[in-house]
PDB file with SEQRES, HELIX, SHEET and CRYST1 records, atoms N, CA, C and O in Angstrom:
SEQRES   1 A   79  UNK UNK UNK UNK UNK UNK UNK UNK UNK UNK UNK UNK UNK          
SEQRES   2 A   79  UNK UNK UNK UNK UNK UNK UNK UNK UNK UNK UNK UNK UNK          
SEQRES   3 A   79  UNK UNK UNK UNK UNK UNK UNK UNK UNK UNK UNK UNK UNK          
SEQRES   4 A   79  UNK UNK UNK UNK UNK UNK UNK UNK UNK UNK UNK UNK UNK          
SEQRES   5 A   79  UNK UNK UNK UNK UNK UNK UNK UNK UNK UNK UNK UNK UNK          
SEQRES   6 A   79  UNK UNK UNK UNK UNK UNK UNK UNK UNK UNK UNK UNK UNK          
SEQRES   7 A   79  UNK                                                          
HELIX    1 AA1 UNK A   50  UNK A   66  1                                  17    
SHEET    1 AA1 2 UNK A   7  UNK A  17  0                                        
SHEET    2 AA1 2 UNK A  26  UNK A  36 -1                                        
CRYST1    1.000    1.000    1.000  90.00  90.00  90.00 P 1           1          
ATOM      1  N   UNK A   1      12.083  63.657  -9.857  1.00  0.00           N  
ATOM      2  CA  UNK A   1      10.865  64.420  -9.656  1.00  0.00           C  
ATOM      3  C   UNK A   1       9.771  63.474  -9.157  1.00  0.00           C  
ATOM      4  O   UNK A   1       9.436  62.482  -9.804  1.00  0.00           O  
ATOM      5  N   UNK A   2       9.165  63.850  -7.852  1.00  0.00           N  
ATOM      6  CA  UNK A   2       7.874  63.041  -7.298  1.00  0.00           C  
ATOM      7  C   UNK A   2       6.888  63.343  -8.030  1.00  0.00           C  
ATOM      8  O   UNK A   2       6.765  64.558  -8.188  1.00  0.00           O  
ATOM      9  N   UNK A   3       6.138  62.710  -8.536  1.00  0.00           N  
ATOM     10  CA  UNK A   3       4.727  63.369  -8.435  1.00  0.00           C  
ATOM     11  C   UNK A   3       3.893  62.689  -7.913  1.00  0.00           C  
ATOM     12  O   UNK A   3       4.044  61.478  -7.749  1.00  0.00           O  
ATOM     13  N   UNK A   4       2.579  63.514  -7.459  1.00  0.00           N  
ATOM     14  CA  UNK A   4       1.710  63.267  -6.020  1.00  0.00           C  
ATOM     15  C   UNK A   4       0.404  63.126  -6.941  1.00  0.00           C  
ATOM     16  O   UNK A   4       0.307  63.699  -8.026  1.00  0.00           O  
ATOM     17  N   UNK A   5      -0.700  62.210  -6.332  1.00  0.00           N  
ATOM     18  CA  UNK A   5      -1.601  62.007  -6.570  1.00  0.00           C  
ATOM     19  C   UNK A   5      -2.851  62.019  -5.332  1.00  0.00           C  
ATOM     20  O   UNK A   5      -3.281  61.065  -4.684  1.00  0.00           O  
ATOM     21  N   UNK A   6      -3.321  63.762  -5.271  1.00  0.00           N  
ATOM     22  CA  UNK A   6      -4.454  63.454  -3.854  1.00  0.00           C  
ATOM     23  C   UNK A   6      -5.905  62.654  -4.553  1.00  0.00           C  
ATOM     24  O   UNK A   6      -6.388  62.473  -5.671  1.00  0.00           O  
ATOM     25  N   UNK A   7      -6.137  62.415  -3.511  1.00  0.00           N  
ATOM     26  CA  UNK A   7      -7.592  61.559  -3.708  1.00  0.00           C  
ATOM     27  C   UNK A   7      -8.733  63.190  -4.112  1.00  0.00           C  
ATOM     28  O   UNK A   7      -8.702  64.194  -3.400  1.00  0.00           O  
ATOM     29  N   UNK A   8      -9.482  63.073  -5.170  1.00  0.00           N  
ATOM     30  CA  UNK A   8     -10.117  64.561  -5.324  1.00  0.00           C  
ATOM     31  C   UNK A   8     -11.982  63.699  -5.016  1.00  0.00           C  
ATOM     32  O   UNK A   8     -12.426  62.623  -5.415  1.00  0.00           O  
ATOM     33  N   UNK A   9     -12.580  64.740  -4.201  1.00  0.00           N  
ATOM     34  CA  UNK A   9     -13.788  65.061  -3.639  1.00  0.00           C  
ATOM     35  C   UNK A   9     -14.707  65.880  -4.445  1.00  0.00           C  
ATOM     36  O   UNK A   9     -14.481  67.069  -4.671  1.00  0.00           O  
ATOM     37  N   UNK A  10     -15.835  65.195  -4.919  1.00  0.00           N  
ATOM     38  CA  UNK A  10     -16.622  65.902  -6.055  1.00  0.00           C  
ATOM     39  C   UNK A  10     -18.064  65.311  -6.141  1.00  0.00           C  
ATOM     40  O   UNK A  10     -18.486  64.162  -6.266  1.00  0.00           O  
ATOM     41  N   UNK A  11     -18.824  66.875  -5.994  1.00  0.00           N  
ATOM     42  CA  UNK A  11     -20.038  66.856  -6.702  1.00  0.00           C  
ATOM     43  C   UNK A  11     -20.331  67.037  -7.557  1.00  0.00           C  
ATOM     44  O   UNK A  11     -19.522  67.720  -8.185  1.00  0.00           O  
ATOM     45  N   UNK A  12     -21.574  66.666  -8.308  1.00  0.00           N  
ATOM     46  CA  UNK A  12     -22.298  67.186  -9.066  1.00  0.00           C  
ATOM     47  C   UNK A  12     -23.505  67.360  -9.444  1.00  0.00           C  
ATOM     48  O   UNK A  12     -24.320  66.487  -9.145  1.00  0.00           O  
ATOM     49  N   UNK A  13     -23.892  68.409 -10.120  1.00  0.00           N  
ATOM     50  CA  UNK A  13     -24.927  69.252  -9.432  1.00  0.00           C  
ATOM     51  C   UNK A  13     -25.601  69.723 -10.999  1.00  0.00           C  
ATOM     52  O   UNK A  13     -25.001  70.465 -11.776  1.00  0.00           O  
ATOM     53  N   UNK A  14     -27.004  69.109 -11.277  1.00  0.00           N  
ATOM     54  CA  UNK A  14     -27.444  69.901 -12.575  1.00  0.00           C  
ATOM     55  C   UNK A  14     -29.137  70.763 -12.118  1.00  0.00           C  
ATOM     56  O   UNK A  14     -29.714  70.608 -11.042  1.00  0.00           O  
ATOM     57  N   UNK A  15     -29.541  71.494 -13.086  1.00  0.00           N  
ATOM     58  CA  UNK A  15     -30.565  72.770 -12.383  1.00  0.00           C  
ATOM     59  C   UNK A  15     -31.002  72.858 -13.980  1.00  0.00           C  
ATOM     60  O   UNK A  15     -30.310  72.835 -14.998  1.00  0.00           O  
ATOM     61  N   UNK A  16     -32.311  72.957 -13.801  1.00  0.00           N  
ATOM     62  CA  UNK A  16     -32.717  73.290 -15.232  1.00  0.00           C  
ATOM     63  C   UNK A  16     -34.058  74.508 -14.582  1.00  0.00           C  
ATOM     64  O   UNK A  16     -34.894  74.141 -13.756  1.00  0.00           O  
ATOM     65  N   UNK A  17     -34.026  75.530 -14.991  1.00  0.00           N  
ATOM     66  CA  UNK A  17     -34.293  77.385 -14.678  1.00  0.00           C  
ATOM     67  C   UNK A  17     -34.604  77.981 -15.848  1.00  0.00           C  
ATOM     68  O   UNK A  17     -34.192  77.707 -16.975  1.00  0.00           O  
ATOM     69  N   UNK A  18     -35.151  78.585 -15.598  1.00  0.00           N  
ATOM     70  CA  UNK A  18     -35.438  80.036 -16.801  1.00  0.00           C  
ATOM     71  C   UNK A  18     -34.819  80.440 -16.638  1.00  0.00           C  
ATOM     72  O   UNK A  18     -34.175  80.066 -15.659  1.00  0.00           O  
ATOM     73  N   UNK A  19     -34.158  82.076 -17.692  1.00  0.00           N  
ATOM     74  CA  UNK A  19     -33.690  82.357 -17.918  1.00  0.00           C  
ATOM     75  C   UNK A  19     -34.075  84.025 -16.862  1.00  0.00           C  
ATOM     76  O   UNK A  19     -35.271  84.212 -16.639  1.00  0.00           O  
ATOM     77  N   UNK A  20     -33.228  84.923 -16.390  1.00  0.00           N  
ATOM     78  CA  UNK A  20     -34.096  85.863 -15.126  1.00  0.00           C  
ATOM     79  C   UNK A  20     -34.368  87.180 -15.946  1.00  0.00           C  
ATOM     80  O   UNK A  20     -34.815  88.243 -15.515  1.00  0.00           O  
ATOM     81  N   UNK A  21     -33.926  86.803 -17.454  1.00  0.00           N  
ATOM     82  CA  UNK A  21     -34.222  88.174 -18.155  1.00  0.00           C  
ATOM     83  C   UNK A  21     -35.835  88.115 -19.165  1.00  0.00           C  
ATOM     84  O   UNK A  21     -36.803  88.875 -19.164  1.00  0.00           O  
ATOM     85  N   UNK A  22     -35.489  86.642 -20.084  1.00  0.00           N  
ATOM     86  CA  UNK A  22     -36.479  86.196 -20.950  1.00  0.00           C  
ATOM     87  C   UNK A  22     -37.027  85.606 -21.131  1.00  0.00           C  
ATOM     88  O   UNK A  22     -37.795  85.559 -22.092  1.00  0.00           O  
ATOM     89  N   UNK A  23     -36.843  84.640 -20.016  1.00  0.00           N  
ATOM     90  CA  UNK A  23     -37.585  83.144 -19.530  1.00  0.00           C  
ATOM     91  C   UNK A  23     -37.314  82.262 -20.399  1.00  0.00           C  
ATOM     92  O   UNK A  23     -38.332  81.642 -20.704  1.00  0.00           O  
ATOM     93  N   UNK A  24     -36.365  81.906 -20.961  1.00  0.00           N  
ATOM     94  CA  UNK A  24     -36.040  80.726 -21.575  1.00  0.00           C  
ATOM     95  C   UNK A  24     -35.476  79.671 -20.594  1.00  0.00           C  
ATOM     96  O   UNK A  24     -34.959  79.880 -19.497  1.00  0.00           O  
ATOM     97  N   UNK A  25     -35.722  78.293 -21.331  1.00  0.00           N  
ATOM     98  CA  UNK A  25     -35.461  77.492 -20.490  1.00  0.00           C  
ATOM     99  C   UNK A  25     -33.997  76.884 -20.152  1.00  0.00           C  
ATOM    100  O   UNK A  25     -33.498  76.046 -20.902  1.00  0.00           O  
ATOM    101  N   UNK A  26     -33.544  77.196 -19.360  1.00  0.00           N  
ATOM    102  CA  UNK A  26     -32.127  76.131 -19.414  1.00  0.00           C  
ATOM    103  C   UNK A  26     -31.727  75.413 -19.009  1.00  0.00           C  
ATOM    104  O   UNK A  26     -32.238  75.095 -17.935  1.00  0.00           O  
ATOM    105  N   UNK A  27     -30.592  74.622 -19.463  1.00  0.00           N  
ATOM    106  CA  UNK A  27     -30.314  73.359 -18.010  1.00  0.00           C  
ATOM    107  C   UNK A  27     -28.482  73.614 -18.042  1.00  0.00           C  
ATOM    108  O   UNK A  27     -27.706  73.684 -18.996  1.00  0.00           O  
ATOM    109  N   UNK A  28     -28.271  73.699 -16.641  1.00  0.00           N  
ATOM    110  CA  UNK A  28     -26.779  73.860 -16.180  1.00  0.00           C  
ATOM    111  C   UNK A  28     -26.240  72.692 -15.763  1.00  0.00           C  
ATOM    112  O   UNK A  28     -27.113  72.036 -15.194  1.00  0.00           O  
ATOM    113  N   UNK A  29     -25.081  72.072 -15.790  1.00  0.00           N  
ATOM    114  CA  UNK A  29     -24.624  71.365 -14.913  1.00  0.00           C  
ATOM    115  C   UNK A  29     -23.247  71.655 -14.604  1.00  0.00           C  
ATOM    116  O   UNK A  29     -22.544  72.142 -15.490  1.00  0.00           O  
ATOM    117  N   UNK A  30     -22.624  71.346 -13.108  1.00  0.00           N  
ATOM    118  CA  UNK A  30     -21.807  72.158 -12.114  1.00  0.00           C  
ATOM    119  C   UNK A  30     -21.365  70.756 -11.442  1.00  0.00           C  
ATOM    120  O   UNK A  30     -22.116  69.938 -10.911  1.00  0.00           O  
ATOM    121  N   UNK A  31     -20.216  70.693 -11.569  1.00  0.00           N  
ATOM    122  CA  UNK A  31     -19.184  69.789 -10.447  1.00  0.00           C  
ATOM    123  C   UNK A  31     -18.035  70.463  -9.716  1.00  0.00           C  
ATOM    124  O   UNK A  31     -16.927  70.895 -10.032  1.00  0.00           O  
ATOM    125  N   UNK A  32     -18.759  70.373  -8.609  1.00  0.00           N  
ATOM    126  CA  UNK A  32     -18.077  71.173  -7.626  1.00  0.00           C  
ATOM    127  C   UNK A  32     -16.704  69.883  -6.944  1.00  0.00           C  
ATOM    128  O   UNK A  32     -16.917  68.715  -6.618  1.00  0.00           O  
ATOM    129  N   UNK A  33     -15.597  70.505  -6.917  1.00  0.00           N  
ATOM    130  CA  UNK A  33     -14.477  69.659  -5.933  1.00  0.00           C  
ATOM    131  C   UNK A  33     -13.368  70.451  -5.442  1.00  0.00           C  
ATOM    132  O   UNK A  33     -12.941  71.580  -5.681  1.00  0.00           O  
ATOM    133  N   UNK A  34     -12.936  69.189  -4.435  1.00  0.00           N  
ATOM    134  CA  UNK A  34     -12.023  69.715  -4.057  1.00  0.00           C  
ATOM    135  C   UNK A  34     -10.390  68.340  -3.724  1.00  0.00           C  
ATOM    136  O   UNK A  34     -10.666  67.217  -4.148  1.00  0.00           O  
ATOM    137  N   UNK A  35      -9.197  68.439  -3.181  1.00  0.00           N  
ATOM    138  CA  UNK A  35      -8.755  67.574  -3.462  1.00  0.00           C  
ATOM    139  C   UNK A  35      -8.286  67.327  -1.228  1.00  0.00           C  
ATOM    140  O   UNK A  35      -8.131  68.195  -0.369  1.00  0.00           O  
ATOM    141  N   UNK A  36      -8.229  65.880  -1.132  1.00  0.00           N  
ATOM    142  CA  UNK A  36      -7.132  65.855   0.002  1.00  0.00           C  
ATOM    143  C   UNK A  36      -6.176  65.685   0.162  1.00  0.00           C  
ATOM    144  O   UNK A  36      -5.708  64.549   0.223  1.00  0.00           O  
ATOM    145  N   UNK A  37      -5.293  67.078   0.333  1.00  0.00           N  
ATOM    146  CA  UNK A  37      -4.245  67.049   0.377  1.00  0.00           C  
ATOM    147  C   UNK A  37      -3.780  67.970   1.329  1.00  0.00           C  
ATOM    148  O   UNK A  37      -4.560  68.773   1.840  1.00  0.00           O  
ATOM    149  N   UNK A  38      -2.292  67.928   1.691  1.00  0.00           N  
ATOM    150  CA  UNK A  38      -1.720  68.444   3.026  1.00  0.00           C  
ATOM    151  C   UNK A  38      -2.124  70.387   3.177  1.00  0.00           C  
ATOM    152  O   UNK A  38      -2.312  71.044   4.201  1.00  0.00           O  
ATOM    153  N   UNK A  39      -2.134  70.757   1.962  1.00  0.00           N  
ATOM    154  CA  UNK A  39      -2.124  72.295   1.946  1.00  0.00           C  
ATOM    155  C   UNK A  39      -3.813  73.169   2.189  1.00  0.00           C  
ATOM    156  O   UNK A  39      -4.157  74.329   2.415  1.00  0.00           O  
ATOM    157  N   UNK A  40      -4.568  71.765   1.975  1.00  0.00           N  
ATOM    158  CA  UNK A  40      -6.615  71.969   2.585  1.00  0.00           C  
ATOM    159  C   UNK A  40      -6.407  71.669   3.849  1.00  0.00           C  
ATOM    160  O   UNK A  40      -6.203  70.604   4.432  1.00  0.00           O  
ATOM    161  N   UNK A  41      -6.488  72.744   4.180  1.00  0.00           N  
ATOM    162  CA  UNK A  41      -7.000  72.649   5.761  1.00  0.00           C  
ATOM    163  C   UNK A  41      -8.307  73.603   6.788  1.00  0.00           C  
ATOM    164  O   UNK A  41      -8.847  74.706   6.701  1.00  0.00           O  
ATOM    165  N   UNK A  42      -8.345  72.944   7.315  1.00  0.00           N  
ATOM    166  CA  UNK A  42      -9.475  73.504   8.093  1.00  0.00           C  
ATOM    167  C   UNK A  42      -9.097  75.011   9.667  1.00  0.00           C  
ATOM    168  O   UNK A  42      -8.227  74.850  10.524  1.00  0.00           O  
ATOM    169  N   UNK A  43      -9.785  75.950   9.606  1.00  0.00           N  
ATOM    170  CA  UNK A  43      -9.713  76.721  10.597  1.00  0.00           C  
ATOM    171  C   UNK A  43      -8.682  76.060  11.850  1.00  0.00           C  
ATOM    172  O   UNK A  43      -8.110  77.024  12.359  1.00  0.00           O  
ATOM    173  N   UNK A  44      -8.485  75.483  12.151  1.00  0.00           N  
ATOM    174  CA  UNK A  44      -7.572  74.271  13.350  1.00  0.00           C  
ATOM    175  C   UNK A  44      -6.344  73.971  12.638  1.00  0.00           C  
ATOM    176  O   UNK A  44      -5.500  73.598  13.452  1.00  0.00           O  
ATOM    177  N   UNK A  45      -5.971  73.981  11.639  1.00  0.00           N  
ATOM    178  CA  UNK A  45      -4.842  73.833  10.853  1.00  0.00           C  
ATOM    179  C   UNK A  45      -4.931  72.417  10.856  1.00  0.00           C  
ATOM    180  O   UNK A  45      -4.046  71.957  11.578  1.00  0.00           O  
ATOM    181  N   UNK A  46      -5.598  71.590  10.371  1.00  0.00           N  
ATOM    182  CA  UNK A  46      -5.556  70.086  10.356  1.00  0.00           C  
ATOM    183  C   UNK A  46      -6.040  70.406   8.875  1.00  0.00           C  
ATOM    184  O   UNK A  46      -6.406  71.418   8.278  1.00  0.00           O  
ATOM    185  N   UNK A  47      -5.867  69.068   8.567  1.00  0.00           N  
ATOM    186  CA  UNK A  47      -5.959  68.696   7.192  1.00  0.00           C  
ATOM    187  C   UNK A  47      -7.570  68.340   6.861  1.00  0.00           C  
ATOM    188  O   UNK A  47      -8.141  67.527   7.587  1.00  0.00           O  
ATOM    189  N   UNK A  48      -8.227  68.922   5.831  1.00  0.00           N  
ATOM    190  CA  UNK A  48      -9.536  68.537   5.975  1.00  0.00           C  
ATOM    191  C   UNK A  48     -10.310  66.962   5.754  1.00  0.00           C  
ATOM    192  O   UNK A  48      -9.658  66.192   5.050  1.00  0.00           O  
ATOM    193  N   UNK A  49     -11.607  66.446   6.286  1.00  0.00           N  
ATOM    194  CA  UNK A  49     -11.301  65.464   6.182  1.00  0.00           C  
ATOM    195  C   UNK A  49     -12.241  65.199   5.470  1.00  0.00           C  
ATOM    196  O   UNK A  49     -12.968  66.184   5.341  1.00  0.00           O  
ATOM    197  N   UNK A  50     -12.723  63.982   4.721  1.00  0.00           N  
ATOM    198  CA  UNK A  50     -13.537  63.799   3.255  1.00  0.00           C  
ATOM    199  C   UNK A  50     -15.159  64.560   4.000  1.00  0.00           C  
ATOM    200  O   UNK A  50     -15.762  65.582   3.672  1.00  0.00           O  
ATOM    201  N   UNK A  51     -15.349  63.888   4.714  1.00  0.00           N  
ATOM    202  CA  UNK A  51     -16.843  64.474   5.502  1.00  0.00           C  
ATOM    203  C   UNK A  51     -16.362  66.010   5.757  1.00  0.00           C  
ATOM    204  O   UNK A  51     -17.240  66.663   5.194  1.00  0.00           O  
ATOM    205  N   UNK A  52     -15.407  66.942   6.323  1.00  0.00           N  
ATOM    206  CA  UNK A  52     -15.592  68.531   6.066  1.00  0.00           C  
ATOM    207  C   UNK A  52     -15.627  69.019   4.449  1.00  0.00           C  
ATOM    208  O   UNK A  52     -16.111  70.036   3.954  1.00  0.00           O  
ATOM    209  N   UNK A  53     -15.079  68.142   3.969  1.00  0.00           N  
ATOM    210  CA  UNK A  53     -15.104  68.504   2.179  1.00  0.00           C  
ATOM    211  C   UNK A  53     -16.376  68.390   1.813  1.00  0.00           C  
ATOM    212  O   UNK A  53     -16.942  69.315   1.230  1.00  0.00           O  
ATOM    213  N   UNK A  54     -17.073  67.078   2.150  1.00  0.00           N  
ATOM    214  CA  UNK A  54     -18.533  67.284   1.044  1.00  0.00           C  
ATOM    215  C   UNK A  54     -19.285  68.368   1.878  1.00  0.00           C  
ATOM    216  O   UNK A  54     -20.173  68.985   1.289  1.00  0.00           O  
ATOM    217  N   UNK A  55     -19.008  68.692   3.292  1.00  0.00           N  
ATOM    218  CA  UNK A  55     -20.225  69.567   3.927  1.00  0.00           C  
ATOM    219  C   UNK A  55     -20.276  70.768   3.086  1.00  0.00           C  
ATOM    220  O   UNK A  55     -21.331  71.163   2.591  1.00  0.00           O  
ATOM    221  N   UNK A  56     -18.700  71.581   2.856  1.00  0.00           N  
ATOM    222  CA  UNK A  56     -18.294  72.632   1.654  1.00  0.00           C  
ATOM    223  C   UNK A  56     -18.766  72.496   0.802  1.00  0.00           C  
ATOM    224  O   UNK A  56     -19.408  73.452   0.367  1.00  0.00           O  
ATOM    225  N   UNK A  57     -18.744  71.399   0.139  1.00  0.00           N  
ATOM    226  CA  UNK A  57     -19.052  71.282  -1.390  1.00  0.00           C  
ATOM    227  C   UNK A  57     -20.758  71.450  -1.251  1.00  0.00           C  
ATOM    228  O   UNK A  57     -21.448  72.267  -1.860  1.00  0.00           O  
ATOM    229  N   UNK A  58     -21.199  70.465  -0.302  1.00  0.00           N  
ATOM    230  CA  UNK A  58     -23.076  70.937  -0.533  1.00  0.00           C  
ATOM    231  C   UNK A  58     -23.383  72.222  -0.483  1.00  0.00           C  
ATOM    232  O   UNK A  58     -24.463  72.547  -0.976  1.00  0.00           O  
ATOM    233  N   UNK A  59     -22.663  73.092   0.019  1.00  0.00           N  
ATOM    234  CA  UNK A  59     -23.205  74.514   1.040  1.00  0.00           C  
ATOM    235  C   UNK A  59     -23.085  75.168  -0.502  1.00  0.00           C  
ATOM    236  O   UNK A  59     -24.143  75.480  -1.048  1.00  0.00           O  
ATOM    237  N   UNK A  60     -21.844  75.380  -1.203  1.00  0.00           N  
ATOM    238  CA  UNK A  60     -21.415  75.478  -2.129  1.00  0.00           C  
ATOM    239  C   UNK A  60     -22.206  75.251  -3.446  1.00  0.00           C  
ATOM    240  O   UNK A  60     -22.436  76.102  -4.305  1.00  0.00           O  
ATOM    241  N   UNK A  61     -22.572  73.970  -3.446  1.00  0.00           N  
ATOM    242  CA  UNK A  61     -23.714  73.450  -4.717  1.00  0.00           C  
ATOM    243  C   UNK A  61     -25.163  74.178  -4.472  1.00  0.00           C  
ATOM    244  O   UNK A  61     -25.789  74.566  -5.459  1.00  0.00           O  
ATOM    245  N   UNK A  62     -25.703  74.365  -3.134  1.00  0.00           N  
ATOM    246  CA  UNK A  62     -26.561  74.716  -2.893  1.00  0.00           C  
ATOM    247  C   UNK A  62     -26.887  76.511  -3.255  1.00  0.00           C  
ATOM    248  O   UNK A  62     -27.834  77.024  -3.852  1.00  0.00           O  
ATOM    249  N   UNK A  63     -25.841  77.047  -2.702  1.00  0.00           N  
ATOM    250  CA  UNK A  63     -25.903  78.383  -2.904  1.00  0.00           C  
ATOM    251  C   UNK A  63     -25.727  78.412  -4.938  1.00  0.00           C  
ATOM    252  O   UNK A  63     -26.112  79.490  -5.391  1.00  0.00           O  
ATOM    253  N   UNK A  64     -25.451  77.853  -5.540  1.00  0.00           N  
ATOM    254  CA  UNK A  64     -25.281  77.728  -6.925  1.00  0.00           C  
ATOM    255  C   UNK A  64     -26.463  77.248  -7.612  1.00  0.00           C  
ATOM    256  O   UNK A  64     -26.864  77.745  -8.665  1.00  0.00           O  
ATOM    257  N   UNK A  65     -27.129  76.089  -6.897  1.00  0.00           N  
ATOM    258  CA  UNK A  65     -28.515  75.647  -7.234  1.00  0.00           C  
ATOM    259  C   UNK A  65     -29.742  76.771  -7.217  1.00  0.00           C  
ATOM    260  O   UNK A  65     -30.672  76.601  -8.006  1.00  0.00           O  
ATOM    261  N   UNK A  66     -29.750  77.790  -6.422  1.00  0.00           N  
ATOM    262  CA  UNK A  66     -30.485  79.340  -5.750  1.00  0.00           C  
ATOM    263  C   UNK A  66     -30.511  80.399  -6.583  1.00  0.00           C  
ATOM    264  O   UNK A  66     -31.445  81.169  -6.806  1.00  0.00           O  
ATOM    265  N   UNK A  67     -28.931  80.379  -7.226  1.00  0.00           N  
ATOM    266  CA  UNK A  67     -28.880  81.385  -8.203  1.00  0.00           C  
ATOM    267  C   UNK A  67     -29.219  81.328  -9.030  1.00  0.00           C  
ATOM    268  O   UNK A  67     -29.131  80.332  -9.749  1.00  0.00           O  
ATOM    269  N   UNK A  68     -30.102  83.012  -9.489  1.00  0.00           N  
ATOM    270  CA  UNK A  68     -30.589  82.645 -11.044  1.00  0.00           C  
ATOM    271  C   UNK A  68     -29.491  82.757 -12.485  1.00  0.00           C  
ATOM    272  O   UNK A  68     -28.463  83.409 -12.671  1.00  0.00           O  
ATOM    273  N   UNK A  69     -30.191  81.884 -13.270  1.00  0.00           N  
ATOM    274  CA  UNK A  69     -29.938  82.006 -14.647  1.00  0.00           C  
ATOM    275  C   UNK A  69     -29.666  83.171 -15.518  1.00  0.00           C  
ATOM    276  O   UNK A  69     -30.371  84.136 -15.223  1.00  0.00           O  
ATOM    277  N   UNK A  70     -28.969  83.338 -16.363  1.00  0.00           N  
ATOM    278  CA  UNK A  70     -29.158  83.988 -17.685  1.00  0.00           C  
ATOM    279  C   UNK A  70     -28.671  83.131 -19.295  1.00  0.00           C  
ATOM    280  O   UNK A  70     -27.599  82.575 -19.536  1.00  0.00           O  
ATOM    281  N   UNK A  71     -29.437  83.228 -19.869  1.00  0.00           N  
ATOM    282  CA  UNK A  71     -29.268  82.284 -21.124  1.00  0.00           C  
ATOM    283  C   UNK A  71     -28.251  83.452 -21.550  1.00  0.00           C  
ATOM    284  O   UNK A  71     -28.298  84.594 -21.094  1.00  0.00           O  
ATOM    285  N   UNK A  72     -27.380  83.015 -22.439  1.00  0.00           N  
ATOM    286  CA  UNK A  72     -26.417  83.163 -23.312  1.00  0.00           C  
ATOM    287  C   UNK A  72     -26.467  84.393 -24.195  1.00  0.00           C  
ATOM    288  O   UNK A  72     -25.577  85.176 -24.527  1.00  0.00           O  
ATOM    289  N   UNK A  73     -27.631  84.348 -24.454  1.00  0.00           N  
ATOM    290  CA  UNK A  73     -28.065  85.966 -25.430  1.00  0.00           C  
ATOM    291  C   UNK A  73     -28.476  87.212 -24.648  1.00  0.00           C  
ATOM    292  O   UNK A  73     -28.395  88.368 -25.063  1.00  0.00           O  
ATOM    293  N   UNK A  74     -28.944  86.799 -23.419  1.00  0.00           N  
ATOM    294  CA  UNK A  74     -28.902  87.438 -22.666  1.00  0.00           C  
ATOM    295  C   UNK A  74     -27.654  88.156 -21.948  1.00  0.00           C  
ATOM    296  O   UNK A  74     -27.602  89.266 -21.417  1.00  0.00           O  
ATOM    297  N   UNK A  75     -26.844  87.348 -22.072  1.00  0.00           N  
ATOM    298  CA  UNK A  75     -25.564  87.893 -21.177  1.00  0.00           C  
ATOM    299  C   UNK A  75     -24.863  88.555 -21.888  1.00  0.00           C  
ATOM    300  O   UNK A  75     -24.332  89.486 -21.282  1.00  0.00           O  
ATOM    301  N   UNK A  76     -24.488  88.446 -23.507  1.00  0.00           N  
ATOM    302  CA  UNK A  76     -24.216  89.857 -23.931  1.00  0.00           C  
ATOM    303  C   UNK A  76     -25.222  91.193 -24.641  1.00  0.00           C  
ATOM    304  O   UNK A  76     -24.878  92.034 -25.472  1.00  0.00           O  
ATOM    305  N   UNK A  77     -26.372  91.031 -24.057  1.00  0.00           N  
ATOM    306  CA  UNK A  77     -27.064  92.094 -24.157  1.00  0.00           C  
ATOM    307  C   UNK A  77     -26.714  93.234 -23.442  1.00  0.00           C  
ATOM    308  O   UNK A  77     -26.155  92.838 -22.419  1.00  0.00           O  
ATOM    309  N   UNK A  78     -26.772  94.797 -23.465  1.00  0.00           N  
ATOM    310  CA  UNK A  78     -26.081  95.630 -22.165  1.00  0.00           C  
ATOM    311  C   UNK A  78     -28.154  95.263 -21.371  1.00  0.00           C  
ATOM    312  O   UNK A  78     -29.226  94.805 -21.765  1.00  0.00           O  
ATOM    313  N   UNK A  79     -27.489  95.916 -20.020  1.00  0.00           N  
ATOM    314  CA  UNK A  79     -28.774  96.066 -19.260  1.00  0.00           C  
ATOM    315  C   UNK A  79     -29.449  97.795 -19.529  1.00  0.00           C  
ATOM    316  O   UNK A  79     -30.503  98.136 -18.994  1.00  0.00           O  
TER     317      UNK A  79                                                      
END                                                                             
C-alpha cells in the first residue's frame, strides 16, 4: 500500500463582529485550504498551481470575512 503525501495550501482568517441578531460580540477564526494534488484542477484540466490555490482561498476567506455573525444562543432561537 502507497501512501501519498500532497503539499496542503492554507489560510487563515480570524473576524471579530457582532452578533446580526443581539449584538454581541464575537470572534471567529477560519482556515481555509486546499491540497496539491493530481485530482485539483483548474477549468484547462491542469493541475492547480500554489498561486491559483491562494487566489481561491482569498476570494473564499473574503466572502467569509463579509458574512454576518450569529452568536450561539442565537442560532438556536426559532426566528
Amino acid at each position: 500500500m502507497t501512501i501519498y503525501h500532497f503539499e496542503v495550501v492554507s489560510i487563515r482568517r480570524e473576524k471579530t463582529a457582532k452578533c446580526s441578531v443581539c449584538g454581541k460580540r464575537l470572534k471567529r477564526v477560519m482556515t481555509f485550504d486546499q491540497t496539491i494534488n493530481p485530482y485539483n484542477k483548474n477549468a484547462q484540466r491542469m493541475v492547480k498551481s500554489r498561486e491559483e490555490i491562494n487566489v481561491e482561498l482569498r476570494v473564499e476567506a473574503e466572502a467569509w470575512m463579509t458574512a454576518p455573525e450569529r452568536c450561539s444562543a442565537c442560532l438556536g432561537a426559532k426566528p
